[in-house]
BASEDREN-509893 format. One record per residue: residue number from 0; x negated, y, z of N, C-alpha, C in turn. Coordinates in steps of 0.02 Angstrom, whole numbers. Atoms other than C-alpha are relative to their C-alpha. Last residue first. Layout:
BEGIN
{kelo NUM; {X; Y; Z}; {X; Y; Z}; {X; Y; Z}}
...
% end
This chain:
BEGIN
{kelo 72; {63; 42; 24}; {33; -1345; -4730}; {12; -50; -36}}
{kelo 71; {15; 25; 68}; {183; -1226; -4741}; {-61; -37; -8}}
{kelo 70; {-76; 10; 57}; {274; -1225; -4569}; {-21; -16; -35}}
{kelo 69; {-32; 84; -17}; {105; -1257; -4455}; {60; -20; -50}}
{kelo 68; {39; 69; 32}; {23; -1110; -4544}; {32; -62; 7}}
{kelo 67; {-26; 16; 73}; {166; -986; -4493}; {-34; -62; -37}}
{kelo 66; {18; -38; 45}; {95; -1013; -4306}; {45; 12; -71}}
{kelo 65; {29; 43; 33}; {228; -1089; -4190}; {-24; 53; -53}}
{kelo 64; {64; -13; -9}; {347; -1009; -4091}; {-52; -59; -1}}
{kelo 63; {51; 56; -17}; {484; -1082; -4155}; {-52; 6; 39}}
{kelo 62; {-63; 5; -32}; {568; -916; -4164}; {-3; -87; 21}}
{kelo 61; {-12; -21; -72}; {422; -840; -4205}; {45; -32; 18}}
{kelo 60; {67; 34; -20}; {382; -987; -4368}; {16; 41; 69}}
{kelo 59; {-17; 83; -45}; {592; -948; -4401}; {-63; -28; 50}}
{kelo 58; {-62; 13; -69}; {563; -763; -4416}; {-6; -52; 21}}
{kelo 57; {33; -11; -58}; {395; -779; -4526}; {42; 6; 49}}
{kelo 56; {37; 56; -36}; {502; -909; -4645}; {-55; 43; 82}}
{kelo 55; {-53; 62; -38}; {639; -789; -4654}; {-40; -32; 23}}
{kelo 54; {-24; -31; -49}; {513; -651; -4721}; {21; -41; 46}}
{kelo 53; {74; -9; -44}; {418; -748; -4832}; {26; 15; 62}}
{kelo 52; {69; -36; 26}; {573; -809; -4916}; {-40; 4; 58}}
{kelo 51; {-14; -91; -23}; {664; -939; -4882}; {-51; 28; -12}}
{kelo 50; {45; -21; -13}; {704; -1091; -5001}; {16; 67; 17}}
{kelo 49; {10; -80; 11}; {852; -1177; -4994}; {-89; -5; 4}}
{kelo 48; {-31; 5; 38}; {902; -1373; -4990}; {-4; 69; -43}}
{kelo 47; {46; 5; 68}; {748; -1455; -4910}; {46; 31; -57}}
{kelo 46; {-12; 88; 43}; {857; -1515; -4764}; {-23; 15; -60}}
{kelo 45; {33; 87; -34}; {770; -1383; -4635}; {-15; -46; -40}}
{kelo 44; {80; -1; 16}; {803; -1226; -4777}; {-21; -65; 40}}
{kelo 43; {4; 15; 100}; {995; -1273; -4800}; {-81; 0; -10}}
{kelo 42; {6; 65; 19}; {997; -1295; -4599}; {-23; -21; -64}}
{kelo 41; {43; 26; -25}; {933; -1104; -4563}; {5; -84; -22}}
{kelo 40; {51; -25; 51}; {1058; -1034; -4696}; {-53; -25; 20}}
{kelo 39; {1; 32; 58}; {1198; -1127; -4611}; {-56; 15; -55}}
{kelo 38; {-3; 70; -21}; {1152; -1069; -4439}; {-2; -27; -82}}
{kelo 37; {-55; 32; -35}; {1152; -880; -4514}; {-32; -76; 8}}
{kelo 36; {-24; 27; 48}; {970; -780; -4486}; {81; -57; 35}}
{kelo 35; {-51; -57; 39}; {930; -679; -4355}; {23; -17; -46}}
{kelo 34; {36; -34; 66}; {755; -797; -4317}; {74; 47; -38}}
{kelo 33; {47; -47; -24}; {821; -808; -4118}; {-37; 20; -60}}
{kelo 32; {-12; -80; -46}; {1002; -847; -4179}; {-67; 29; 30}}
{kelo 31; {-43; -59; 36}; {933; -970; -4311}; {45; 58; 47}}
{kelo 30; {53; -8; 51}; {816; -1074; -4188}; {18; 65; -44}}
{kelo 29; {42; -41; -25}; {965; -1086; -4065}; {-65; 40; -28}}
{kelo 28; {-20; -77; -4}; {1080; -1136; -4196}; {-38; 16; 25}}
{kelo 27; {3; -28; 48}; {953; -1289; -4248}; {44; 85; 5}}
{kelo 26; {-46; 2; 60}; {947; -1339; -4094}; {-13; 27; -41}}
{kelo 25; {-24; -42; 29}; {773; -1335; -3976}; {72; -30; -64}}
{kelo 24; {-74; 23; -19}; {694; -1466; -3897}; {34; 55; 0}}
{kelo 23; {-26; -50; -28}; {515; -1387; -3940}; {64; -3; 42}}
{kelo 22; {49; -3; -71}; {463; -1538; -4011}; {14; 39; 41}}
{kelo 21; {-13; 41; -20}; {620; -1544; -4115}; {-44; -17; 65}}
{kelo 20; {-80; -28; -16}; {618; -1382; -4186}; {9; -49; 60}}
{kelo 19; {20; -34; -37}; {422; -1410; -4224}; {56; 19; 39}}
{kelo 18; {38; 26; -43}; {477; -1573; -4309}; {-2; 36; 62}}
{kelo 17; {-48; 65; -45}; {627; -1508; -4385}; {-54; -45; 46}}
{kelo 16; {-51; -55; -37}; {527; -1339; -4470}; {27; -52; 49}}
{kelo 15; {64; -17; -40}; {375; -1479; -4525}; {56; 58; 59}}
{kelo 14; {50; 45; -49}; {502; -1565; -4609}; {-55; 30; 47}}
{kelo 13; {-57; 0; -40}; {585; -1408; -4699}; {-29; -58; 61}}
{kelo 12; {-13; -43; -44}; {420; -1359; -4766}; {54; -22; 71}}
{kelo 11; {73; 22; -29}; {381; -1523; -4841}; {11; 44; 68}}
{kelo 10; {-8; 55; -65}; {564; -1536; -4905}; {-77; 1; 58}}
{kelo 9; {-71; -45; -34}; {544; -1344; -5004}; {-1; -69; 58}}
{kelo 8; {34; -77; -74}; {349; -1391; -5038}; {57; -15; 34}}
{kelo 7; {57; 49; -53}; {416; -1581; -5123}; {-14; 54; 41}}
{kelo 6; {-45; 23; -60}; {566; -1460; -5211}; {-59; -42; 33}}
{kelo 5; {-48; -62; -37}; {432; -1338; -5283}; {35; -39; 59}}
{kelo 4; {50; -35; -54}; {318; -1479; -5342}; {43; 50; 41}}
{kelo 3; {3; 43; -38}; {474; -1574; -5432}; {-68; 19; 68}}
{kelo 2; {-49; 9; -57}; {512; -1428; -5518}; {-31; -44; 68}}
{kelo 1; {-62; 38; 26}; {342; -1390; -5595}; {36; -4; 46}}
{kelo 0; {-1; 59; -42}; {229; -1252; -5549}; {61; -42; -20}}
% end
């Protein structure tokens, strides 16, 4: 897959994480203390800057509660 596909997922993802964060009226720490992950590791994936793995992302989708589908569509 080319770069530029990777980073478009990595922001696609993160957008859909700040929506559901946002609908929810939820912080970004709160999000990352109920998916166990650090605050700074949760923002780097929001702003498109990380990618998490499978794992992280099924924490954050509970911690959102929100299917996993809604993160990566």
């Amino acid at each position: 897959m080319p770069v530029e596909h990777v980073l478009a997922r990595r922001q696609s993802i993160g957008k859909h994480m700040r929506d559901a964060r946002l609908h929810a009226n939820l912080t970004q720490e709160t999000v990352a203390l109920r998916a166990d992950i650090r605050i700074a590791t949760y923002s780097r994936i929001e702003n498109g800057h990380a990618s998490p793995s499978l794992d992280t992302l099924i924490r954050i989708a509970y911690a959102l509660d929100v299917p996993l589908a809604d993160l990566v569509r």
